[in-house]
N, C-alpha and C positions, 0 to 999 in steps of 0.2 A: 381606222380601228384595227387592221389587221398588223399595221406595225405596232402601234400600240402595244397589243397583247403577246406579240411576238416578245418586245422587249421587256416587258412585265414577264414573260415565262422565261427570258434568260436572264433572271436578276433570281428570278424563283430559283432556277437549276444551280446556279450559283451557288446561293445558300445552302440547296439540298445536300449540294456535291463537297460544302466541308463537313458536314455527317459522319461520324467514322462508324462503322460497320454496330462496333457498341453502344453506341447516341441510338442508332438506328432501334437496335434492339430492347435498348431500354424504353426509350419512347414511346414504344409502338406497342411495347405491354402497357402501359399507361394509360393509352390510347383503347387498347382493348377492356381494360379495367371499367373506365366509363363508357364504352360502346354496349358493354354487356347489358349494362341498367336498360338502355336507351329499348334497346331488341328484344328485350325479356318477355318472350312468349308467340312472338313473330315465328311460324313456318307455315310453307317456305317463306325462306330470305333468299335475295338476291346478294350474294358480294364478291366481288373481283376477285383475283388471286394477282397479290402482287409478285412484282419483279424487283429486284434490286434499286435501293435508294427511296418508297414508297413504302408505306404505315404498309408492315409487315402483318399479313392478314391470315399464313400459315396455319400461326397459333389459336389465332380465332375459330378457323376454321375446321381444325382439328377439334378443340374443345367443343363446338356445337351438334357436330358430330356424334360424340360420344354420351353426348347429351340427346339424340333421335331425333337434331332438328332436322329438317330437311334443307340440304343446302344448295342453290341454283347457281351456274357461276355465266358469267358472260362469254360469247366465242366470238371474234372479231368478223365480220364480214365486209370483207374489205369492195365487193361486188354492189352490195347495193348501201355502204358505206354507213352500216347499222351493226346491231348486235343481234344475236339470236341465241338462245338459251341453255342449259343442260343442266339435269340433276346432276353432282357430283357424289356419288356415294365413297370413292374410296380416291383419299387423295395423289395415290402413288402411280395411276392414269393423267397424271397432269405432265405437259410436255411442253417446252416451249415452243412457241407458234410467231402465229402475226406479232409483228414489231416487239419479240420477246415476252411477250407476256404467257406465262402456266395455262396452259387450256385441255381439254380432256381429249384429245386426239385420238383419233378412233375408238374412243369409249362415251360416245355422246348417249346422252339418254335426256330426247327433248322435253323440254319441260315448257306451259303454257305462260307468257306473263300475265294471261288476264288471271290468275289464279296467285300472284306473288304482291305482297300488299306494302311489303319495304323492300327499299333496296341500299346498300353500303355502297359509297362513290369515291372513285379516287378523289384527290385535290394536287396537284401542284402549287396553286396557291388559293388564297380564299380572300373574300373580306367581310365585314360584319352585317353586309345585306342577303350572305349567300351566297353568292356569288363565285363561280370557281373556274378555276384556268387550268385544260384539261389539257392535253399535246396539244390540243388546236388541230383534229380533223373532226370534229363536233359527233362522234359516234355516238356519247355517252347523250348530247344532246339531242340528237335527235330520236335516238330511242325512250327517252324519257318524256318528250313531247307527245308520243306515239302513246303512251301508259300514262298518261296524267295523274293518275289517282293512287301511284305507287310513293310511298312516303320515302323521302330522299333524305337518305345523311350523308354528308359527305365528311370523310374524314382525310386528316393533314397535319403535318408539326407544326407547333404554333408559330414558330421561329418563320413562318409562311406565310403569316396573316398580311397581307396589303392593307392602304387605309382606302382606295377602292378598285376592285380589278374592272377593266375597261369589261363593260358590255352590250350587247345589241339584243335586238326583239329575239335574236334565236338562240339566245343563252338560257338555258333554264336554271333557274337558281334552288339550291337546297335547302330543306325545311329544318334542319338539326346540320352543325357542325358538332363536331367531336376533334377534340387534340386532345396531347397530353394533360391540358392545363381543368378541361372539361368539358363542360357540354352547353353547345351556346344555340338556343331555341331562336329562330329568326321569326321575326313579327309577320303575320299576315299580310300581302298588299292588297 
């Protein structure tokens, strides 16, 4: 399984990586266009702050902001190979940290997940069961294991859709995909 998904996530990066900076940013407003519907009155939210190449979350995240959501963002813990939480109030405390990703570096202000009801998920790639291929150190997965009851969107360019990504018992699969193209509700199992 583990090559599997390795070479599933270098066929993904592939794709990702002829994106030019403009695709990126067009898309990713797109992507925020229908993310908006989706979250419309959720706080807190949980949502990542991306890095280069990844559904640019910035803008999102400005705009909710200014809107008085409250907004919680992820911090890598690479110790016990989980995530652990933070309000982010102001987003010009974002630094890059673990494996490049924006996190609020010495501006944490913890925030509880039993208290956060959605949360915004990267994707690498996706496929129409939910299903999503993340670096492959299962952070994302195992902290969403941890919070079951957290409703999971995961968003991604559609040009990422696999027709299935290899999975196992400890994958957790997403309740809402979101791309540019829209918003695609995964059936109950």
């Amino acid at each position: 399984m583990g090559r599997e998904k390795e070479a599933a996530r270098e066929r993904a990066r592939a794709i990702r990586c002829r994106l030019s900076p403009a695709e990126i940013s067009s898309l990713s407003a797109a992507v925020e266009q229908h993310l908006l519907g989706v979250i419309d009155g959720a706080n807190p939210l949980m949502v990542y702050v991306s890095k280069p190449g990844e559904v640019d979350t910035h803008g999102l995240i400005d705009r909710l902001l200014s809107r008085g959501v409250e907004i919680v963002v992820p911090i890598i813990e690479q110790e016990t190979r989980t995530l652990r939480l933070s309000f982010l109030r102001d987003p010009e405390v974002l630094r890059p940290s673990t494996f490049s990703v924006p996190e609020p570096v010495g501006s944490e202000i913890p925030a509880d997940p039993s208290e956060i009801g959605l949360v915004v998920v990267p994707m690498i790639a996706f496929d129409r069961r939910g299903f999503r291929l993340g670096y492959g150190a299962g952070y994302y997965d195992r902290f969403l294991s941890a919070h079951p009851r957290m409703k999971k969107i995961g968003v991604a360019f559609s040009c990422l859709e696999l027709e299935r990504v290899p999975a196992d018992e400890n994958d957790v699969p997403m309740d809402v995909i979101v791309t540019e193209e829209g918003v695609l509700e995964i059936s109950p199992r």
